[in-house]
N, CA, C and O atoms as CSV, one atom per row, in Angstrom:
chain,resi,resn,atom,element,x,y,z
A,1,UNK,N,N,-16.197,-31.188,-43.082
A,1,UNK,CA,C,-17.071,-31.935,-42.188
A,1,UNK,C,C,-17.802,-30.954,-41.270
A,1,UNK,O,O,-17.257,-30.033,-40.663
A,2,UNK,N,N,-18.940,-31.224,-41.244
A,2,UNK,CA,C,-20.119,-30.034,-40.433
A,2,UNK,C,C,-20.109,-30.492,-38.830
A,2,UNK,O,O,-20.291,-31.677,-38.550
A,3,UNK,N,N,-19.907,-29.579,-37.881
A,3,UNK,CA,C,-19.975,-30.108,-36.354
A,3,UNK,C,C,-21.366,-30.430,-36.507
A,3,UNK,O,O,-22.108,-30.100,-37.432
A,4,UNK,N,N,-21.741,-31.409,-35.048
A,4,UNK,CA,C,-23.069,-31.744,-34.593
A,4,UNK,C,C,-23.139,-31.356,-33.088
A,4,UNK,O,O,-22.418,-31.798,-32.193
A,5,UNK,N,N,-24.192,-30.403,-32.975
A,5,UNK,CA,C,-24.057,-29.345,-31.629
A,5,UNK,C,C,-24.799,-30.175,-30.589
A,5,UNK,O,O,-25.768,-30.779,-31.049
A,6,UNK,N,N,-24.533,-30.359,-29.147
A,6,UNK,CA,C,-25.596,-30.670,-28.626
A,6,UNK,C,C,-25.874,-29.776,-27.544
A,6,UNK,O,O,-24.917,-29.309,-26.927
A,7,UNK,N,N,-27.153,-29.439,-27.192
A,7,UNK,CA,C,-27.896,-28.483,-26.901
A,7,UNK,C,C,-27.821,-28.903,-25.191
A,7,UNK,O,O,-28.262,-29.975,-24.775
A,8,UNK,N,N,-27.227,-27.931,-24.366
A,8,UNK,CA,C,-27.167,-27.827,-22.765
A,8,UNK,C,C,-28.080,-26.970,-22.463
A,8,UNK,O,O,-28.929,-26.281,-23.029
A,9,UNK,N,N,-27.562,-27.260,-21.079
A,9,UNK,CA,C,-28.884,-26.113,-20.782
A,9,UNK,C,C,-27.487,-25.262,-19.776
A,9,UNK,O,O,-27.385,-24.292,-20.526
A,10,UNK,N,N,-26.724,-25.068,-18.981
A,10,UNK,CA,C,-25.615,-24.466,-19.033
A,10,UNK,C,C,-23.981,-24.547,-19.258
A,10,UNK,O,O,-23.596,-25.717,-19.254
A,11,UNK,N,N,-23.143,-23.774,-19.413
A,11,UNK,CA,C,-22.272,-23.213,-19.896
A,11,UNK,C,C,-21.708,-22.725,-18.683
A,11,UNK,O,O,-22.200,-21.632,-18.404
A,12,UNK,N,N,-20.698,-23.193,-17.690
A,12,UNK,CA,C,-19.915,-22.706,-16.432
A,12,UNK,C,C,-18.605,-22.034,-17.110
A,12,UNK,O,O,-17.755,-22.823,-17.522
A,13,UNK,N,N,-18.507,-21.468,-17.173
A,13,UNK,CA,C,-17.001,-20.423,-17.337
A,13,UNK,C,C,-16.056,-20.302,-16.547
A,13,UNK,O,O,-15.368,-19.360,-16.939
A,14,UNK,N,N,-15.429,-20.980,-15.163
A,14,UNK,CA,C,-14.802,-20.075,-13.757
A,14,UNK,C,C,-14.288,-20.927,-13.351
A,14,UNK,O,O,-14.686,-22.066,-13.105
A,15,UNK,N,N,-13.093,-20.334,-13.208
A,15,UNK,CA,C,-11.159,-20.766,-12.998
A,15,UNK,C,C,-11.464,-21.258,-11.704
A,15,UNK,O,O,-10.675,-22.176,-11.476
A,16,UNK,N,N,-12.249,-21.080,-10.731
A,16,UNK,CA,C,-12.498,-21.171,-8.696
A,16,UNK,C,C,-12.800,-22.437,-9.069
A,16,UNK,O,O,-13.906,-22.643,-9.569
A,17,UNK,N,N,-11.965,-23.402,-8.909
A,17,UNK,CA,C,-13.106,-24.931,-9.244
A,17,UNK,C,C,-13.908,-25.049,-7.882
A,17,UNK,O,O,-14.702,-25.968,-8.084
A,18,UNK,N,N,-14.045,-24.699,-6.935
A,18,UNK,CA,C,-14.620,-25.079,-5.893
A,18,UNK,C,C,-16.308,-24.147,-6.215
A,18,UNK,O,O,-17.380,-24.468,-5.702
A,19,UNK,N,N,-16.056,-22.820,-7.320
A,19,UNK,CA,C,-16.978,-22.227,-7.290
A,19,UNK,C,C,-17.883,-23.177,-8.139
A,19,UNK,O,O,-18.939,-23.711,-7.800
A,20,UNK,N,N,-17.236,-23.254,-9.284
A,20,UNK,CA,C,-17.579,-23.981,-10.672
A,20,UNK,C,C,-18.349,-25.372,-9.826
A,20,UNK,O,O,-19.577,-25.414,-9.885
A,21,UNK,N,N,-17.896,-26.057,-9.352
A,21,UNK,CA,C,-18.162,-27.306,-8.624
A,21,UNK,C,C,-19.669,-26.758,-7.770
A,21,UNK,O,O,-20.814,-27.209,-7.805
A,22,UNK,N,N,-19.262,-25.978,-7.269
A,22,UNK,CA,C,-20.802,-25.925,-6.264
A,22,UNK,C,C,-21.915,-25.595,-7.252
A,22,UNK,O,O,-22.976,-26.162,-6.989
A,23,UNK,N,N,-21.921,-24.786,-8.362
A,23,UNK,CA,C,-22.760,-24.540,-9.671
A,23,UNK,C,C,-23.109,-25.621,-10.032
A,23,UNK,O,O,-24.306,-25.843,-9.848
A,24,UNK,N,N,-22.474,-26.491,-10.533
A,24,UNK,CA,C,-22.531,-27.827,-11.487
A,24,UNK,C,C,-23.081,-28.524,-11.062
A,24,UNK,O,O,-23.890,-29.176,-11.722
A,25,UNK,N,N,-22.854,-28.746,-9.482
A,25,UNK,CA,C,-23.849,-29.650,-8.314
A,25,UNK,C,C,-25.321,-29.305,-8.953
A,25,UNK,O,O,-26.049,-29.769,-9.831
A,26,UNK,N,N,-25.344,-28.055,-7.859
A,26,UNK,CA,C,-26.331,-27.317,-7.385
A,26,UNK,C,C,-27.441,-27.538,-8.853
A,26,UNK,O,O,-28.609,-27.891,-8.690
A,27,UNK,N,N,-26.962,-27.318,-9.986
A,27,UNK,CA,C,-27.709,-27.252,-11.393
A,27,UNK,C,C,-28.222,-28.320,-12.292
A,27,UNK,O,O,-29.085,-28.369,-13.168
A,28,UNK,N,N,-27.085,-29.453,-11.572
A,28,UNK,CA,C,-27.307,-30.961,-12.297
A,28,UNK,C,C,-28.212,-31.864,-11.209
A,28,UNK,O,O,-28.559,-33.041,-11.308
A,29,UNK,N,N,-28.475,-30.883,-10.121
A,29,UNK,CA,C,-29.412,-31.884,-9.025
A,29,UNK,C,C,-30.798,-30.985,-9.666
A,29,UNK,O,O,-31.937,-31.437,-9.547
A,30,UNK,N,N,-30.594,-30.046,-10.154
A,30,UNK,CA,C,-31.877,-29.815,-10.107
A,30,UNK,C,C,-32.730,-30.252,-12.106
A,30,UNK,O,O,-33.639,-29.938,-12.873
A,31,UNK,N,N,-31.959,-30.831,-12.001
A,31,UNK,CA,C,-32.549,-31.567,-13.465
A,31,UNK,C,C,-31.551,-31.077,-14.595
A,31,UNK,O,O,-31.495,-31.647,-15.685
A,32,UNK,N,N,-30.948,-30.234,-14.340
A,32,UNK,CA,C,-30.160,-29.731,-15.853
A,32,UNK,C,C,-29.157,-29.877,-16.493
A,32,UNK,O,O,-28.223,-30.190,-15.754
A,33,UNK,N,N,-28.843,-29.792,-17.682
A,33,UNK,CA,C,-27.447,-30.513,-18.321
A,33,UNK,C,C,-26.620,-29.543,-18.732
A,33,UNK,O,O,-27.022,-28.702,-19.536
A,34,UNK,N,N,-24.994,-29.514,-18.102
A,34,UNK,CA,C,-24.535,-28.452,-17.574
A,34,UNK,C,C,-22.582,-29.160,-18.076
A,34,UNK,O,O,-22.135,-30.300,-17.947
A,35,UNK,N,N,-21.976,-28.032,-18.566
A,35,UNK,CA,C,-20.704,-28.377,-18.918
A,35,UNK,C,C,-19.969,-27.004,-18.052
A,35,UNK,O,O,-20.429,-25.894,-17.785
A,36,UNK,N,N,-18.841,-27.538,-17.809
A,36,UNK,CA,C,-17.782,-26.428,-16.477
A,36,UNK,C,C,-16.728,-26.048,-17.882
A,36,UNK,O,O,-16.972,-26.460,-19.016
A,37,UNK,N,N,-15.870,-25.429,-17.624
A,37,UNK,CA,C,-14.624,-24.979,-18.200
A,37,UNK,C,C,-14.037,-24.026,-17.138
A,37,UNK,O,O,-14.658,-23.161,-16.520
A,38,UNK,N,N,-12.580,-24.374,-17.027
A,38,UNK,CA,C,-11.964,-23.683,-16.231
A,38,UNK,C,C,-11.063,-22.354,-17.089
A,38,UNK,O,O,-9.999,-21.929,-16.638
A,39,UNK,N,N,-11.508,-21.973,-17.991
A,39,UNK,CA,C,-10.376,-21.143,-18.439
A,39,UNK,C,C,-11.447,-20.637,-20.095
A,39,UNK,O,O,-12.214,-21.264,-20.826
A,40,UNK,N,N,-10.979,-19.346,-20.068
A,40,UNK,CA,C,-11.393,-18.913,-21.839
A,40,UNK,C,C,-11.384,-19.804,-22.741
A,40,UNK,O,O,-12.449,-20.248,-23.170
A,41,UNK,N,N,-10.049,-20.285,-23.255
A,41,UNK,CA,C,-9.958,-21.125,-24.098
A,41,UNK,C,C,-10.604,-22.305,-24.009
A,41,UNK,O,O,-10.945,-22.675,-25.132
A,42,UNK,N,N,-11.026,-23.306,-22.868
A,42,UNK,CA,C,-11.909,-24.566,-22.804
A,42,UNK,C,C,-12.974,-23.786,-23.080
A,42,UNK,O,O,-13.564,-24.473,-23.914
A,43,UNK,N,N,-13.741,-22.598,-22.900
A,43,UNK,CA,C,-14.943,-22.648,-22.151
A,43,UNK,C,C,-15.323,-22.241,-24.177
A,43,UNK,O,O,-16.529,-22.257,-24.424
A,44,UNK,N,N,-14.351,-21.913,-25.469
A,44,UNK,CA,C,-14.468,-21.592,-26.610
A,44,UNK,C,C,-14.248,-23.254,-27.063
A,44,UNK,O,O,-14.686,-23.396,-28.205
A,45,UNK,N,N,-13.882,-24.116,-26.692
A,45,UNK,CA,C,-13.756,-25.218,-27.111
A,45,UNK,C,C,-14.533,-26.132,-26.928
A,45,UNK,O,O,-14.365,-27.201,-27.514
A,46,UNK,N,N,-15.701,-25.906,-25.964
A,46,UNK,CA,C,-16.702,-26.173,-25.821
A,46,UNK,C,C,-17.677,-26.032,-26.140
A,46,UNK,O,O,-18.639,-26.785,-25.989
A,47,UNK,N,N,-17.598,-24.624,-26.854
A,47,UNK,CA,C,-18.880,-24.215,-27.869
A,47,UNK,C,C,-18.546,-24.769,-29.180
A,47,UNK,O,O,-19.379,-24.831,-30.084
A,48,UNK,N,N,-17.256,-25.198,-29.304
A,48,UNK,CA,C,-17.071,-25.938,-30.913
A,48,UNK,C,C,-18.237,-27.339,-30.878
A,48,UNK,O,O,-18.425,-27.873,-31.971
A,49,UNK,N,N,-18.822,-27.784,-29.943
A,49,UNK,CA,C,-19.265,-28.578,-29.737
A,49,UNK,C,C,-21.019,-28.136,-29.116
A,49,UNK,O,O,-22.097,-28.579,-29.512
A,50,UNK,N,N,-20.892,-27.691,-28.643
A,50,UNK,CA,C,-22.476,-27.050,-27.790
A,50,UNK,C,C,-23.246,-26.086,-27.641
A,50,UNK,O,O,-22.691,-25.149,-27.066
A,51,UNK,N,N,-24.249,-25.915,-27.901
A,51,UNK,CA,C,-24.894,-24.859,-27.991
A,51,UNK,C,C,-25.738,-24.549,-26.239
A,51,UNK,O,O,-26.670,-25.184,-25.745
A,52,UNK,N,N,-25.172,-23.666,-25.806
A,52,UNK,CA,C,-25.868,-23.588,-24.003
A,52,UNK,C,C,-27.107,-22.621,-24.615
A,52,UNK,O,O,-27.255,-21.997,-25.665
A,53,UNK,N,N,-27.884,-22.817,-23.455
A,53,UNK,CA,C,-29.074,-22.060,-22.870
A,53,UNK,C,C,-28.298,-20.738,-22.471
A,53,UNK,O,O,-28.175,-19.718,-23.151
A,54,UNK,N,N,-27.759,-21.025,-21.090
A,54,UNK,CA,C,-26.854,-19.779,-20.768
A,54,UNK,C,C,-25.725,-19.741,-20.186
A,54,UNK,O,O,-25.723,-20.303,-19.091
A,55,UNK,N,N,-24.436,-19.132,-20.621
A,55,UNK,CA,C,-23.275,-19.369,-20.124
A,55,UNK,C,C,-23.074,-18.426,-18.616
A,55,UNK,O,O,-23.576,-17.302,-18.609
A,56,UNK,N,N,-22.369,-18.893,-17.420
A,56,UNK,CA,C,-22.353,-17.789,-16.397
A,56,UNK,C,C,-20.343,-17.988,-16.948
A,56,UNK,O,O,-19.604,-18.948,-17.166
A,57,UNK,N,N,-20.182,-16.382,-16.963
A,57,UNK,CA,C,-19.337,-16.304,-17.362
A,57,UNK,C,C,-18.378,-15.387,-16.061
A,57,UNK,O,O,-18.609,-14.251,-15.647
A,58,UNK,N,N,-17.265,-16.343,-15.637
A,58,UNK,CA,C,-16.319,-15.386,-15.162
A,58,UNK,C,C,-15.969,-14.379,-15.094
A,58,UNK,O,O,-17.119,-13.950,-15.007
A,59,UNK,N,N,-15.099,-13.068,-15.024
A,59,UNK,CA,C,-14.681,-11.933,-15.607
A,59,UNK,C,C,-13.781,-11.773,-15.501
A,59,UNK,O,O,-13.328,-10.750,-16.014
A,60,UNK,N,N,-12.847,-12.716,-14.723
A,60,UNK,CA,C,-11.228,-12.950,-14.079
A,60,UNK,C,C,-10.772,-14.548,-14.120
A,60,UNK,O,O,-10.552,-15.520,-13.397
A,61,UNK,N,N,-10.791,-14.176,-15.261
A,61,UNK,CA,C,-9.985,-16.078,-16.514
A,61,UNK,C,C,-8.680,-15.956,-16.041
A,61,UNK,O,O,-8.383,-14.821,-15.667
A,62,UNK,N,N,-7.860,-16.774,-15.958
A,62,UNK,CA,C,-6.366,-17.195,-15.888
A,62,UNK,C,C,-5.982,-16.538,-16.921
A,62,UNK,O,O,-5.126,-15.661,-16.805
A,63,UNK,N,N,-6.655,-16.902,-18.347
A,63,UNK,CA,C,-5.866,-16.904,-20.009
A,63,UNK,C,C,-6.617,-15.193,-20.411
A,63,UNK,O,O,-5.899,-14.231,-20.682
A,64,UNK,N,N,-7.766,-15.137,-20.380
A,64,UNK,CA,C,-8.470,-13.744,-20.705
A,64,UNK,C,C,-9.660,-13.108,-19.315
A,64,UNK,O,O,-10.022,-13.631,-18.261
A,65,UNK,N,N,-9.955,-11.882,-19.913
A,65,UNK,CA,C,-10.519,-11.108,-19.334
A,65,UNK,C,C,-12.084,-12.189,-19.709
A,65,UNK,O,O,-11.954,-12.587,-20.867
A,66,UNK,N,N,-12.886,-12.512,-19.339
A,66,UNK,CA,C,-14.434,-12.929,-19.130
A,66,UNK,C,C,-14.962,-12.386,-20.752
A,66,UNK,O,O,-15.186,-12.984,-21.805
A,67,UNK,N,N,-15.028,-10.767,-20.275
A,67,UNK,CA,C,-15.832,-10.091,-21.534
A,67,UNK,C,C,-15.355,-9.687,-22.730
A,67,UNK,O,O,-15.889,-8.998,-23.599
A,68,UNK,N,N,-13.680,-10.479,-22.649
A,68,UNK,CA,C,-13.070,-10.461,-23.924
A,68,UNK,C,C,-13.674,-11.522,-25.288
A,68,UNK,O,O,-13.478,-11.352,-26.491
A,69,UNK,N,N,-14.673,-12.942,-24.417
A,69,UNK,CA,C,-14.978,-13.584,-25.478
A,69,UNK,C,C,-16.301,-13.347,-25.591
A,69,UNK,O,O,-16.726,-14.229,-26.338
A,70,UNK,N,N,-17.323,-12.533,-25.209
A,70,UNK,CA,C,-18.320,-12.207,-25.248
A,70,UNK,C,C,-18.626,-11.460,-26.347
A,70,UNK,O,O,-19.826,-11.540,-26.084
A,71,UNK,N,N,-18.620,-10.998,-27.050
A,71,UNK,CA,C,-18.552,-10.397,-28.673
A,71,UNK,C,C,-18.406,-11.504,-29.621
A,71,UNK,O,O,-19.299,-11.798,-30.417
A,72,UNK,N,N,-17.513,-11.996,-29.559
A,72,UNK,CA,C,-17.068,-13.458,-30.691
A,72,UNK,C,C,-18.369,-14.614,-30.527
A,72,UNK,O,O,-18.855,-15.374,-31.365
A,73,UNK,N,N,-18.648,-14.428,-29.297
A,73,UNK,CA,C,-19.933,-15.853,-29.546
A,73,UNK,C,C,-21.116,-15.164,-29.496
A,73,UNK,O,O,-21.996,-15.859,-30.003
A,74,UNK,N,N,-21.719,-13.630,-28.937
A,74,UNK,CA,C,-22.697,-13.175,-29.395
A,74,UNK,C,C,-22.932,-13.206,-31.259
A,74,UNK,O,O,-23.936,-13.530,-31.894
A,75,UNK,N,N,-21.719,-12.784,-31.701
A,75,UNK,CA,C,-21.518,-12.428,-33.574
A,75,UNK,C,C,-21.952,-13.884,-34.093
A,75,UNK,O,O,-22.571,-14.051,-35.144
A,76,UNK,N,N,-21.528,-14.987,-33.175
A,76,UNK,CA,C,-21.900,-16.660,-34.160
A,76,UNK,C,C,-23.516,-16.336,-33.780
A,76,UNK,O,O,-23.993,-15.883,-32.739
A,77,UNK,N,N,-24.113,-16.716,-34.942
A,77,UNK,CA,C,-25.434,-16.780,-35.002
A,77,UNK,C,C,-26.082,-18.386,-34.484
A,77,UNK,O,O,-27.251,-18.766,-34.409
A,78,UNK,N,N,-25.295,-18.821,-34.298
A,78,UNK,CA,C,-25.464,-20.599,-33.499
A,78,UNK,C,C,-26.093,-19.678,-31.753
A,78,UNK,O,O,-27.126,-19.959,-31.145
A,79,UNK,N,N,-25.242,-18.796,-31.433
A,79,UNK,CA,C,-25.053,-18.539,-30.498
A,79,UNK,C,C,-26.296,-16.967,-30.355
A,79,UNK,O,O,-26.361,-16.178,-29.412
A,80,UNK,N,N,-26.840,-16.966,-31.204
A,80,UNK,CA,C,-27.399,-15.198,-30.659
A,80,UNK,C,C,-28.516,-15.204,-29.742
A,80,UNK,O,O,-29.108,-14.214,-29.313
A,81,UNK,N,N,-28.769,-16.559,-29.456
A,81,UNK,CA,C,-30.089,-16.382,-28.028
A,81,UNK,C,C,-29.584,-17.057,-26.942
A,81,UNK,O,O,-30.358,-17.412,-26.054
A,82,UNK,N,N,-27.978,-17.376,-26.846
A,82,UNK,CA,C,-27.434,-17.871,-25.804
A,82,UNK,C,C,-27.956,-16.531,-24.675
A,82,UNK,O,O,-28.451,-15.503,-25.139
A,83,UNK,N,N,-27.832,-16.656,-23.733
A,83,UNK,CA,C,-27.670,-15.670,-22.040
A,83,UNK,C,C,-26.728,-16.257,-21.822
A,83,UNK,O,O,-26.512,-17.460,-21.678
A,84,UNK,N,N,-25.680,-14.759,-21.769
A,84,UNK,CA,C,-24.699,-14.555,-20.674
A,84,UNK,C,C,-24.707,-13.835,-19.648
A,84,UNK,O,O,-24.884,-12.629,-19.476
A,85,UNK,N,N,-24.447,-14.903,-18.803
A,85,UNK,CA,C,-24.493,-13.744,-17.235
A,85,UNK,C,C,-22.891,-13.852,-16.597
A,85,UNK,O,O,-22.306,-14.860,-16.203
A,86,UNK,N,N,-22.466,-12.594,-16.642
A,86,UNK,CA,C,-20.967,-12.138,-15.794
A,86,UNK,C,C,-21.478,-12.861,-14.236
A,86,UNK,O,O,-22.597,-12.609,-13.787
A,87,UNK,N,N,-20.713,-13.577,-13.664
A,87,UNK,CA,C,-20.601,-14.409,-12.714
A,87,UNK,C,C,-18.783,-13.853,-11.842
A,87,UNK,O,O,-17.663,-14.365,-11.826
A,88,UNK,N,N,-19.385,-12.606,-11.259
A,88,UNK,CA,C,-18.154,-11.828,-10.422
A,88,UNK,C,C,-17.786,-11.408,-8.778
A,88,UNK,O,O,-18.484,-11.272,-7.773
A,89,UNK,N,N,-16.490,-11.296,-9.028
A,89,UNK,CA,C,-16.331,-10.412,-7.517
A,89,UNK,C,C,-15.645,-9.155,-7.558
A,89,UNK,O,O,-15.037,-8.711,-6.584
A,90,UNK,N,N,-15.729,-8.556,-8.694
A,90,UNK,CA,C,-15.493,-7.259,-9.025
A,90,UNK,C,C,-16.812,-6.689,-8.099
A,90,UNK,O,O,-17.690,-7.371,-7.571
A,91,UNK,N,N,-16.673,-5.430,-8.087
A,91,UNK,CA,C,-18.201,-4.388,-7.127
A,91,UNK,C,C,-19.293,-4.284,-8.503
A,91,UNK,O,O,-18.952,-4.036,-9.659
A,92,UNK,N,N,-20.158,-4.447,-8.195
A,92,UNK,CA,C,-21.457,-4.799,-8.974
A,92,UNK,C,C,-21.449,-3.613,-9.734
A,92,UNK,O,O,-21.676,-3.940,-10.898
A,93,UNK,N,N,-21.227,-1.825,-9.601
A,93,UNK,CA,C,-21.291,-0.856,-10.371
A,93,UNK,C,C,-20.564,-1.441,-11.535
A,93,UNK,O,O,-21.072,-1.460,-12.656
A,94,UNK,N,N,-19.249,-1.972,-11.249
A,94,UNK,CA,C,-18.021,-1.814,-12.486
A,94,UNK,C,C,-18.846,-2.960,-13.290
A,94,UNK,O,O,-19.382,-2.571,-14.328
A,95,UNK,N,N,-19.006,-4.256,-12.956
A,95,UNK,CA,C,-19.542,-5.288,-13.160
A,95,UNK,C,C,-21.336,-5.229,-14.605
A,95,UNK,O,O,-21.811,-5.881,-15.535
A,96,UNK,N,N,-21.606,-3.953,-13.781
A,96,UNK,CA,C,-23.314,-3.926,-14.759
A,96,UNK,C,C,-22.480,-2.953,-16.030
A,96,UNK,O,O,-22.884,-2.952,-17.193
A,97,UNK,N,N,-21.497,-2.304,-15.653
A,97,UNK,CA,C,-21.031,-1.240,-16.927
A,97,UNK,C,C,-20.421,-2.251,-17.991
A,97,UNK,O,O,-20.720,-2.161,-19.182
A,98,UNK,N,N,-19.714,-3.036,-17.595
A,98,UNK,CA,C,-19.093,-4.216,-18.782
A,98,UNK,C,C,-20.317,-5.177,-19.055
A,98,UNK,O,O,-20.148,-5.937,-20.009
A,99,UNK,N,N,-21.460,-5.270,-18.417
A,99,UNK,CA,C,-22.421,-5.780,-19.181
A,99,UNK,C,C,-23.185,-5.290,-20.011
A,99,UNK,O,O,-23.794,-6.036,-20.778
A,100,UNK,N,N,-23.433,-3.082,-20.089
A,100,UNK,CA,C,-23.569,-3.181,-20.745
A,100,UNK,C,C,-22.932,-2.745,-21.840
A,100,UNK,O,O,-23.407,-2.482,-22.945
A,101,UNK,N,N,-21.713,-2.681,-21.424
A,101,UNK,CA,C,-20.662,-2.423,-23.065
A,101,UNK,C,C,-20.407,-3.189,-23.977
A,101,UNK,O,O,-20.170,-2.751,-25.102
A,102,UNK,N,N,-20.399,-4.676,-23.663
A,102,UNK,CA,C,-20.681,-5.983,-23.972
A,102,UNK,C,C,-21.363,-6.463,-24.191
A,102,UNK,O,O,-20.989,-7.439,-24.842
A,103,UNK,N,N,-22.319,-6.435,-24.063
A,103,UNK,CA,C,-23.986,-6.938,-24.296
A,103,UNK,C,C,-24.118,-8.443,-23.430
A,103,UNK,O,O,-24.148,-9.468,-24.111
A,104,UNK,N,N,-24.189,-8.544,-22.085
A,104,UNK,CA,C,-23.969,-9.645,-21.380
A,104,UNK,C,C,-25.797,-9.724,-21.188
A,104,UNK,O,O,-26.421,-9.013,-21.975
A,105,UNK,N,N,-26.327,-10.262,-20.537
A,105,UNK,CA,C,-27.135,-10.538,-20.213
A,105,UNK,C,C,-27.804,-10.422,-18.402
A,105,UNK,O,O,-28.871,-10.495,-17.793
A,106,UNK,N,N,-26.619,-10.242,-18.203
A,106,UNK,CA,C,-27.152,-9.944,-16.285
A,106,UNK,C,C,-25.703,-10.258,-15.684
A,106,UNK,O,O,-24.616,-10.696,-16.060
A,107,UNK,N,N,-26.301,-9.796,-14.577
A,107,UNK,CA,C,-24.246,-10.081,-13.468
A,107,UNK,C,C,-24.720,-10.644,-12.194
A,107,UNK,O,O,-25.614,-10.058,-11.584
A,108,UNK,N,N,-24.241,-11.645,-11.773
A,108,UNK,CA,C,-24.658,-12.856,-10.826
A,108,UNK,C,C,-22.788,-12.179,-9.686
A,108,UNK,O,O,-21.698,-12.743,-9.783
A,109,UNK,N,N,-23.001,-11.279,-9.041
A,109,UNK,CA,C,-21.874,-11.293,-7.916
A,109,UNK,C,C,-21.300,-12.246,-7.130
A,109,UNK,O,O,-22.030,-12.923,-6.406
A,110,UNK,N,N,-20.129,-12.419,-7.144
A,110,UNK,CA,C,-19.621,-13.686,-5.543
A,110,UNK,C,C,-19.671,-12.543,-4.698
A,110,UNK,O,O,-19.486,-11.356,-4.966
A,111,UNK,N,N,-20.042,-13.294,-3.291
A,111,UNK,CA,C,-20.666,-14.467,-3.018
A,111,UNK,C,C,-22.003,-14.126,-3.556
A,111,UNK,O,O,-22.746,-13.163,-3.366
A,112,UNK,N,N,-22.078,-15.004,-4.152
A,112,UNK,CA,C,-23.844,-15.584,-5.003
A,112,UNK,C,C,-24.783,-15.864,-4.315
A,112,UNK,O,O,-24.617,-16.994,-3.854
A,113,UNK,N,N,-25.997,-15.275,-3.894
A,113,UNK,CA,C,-27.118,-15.787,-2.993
A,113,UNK,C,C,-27.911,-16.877,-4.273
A,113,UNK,O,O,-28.329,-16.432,-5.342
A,114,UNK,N,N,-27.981,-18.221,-3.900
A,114,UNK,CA,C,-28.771,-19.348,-4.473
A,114,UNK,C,C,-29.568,-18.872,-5.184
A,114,UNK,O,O,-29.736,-19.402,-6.283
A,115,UNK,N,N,-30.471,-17.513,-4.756
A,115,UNK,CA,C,-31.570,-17.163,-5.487
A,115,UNK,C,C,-31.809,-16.929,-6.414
A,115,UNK,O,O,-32.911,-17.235,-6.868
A,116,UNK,N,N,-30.705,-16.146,-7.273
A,116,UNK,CA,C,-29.962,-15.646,-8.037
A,116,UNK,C,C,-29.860,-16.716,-9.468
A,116,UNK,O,O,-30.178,-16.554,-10.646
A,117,UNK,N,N,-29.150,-18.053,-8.574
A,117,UNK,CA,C,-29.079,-19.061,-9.781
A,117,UNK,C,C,-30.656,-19.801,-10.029
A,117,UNK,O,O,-31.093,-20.097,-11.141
A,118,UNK,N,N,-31.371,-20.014,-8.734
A,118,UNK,CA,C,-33.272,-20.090,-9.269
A,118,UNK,C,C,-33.787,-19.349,-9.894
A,118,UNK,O,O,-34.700,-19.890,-10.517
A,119,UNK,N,N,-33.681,-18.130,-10.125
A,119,UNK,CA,C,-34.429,-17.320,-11.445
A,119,UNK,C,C,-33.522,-17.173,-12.858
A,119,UNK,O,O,-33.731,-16.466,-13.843
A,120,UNK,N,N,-32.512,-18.052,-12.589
A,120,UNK,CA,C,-31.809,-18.673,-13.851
A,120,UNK,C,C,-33.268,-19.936,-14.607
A,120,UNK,O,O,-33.948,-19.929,-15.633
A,121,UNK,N,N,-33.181,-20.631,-13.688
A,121,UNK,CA,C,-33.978,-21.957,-13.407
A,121,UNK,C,C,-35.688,-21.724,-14.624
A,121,UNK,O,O,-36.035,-22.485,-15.527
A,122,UNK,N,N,-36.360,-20.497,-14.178
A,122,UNK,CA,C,-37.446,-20.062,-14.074
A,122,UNK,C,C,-37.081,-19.681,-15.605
A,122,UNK,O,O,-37.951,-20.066,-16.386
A,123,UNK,N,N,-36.032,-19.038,-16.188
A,123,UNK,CA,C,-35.857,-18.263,-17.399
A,123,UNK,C,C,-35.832,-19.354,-18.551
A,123,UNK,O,O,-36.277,-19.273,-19.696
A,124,UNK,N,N,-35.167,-20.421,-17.899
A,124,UNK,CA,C,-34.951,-22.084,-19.240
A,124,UNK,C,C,-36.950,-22.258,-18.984
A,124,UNK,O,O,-37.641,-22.636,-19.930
A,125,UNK,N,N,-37.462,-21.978,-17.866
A,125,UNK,CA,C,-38.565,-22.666,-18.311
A,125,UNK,C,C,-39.703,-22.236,-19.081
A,125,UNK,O,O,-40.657,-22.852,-19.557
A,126,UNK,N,N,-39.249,-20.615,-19.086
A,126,UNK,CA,C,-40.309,-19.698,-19.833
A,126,UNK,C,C,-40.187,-19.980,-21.678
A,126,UNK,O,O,-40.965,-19.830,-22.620
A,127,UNK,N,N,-38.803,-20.445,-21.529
A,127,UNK,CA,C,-38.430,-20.475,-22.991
A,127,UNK,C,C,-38.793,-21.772,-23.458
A,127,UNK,O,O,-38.600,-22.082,-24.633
């Protein structure tokens, strides 16, 4: 039996539900259709099902490291124009080096200035 994907526009990754929660707000007021996962494993069980725009991905999971599943869903070709952005509170040096050893897409630091997630906003609309 073949899955049937449906197409979001983000992908929340992050164990902080209070962080995850202020994202999900903040993203679903502004028009967009947006799924949370608190942990590695939901946030892979969710792509059995969805294809995101762009995932902001944790880097400090309960179950895994963030950029441990970042290889496995770049390689699915469902997935090769997803954006991932590392969504951290590691120091931004260590943070841009695992993006680019990984092939992430950008690193969004806590605490997060809003602005940050608006030129998220601007990138779904160019596409």
């Amino acid at each position: 039996m073949e899955n049937t994907y449906t197409k979001i526009d983000f992908l929340i990754i992050e164990d902080d539900f209070d962080t995850a929660n202020l994202l999900k707000t903040f993203i679903e007021g502004k028009g967009y259709t947006c799924k949370r996962a608190g942990s590695a494993k939901r946030g892979l069980e969710i792509l059995n099902n969805n294809i995101p725009s762009i995932i902001l991905l944790d880097l400090l999971l309960p179950d895994k490291k963030g950029h441990e599943i970042i290889k496995p869903i770049k390689l699915n070709l469902l997935f090769s124009d997803v954006l991932i952005y590392l969504l951290t509170a590691i120091p931004r040096h260590e943070a841009l080096e695992i993006m680019e050893e990984y092939g992430a897409n950008g690193v969004i630091t806590k605490p997060f200035n809003i602005e940050e997630i608006n030129s998220l906003f601007k990138m779904l609309e160019k596409s």
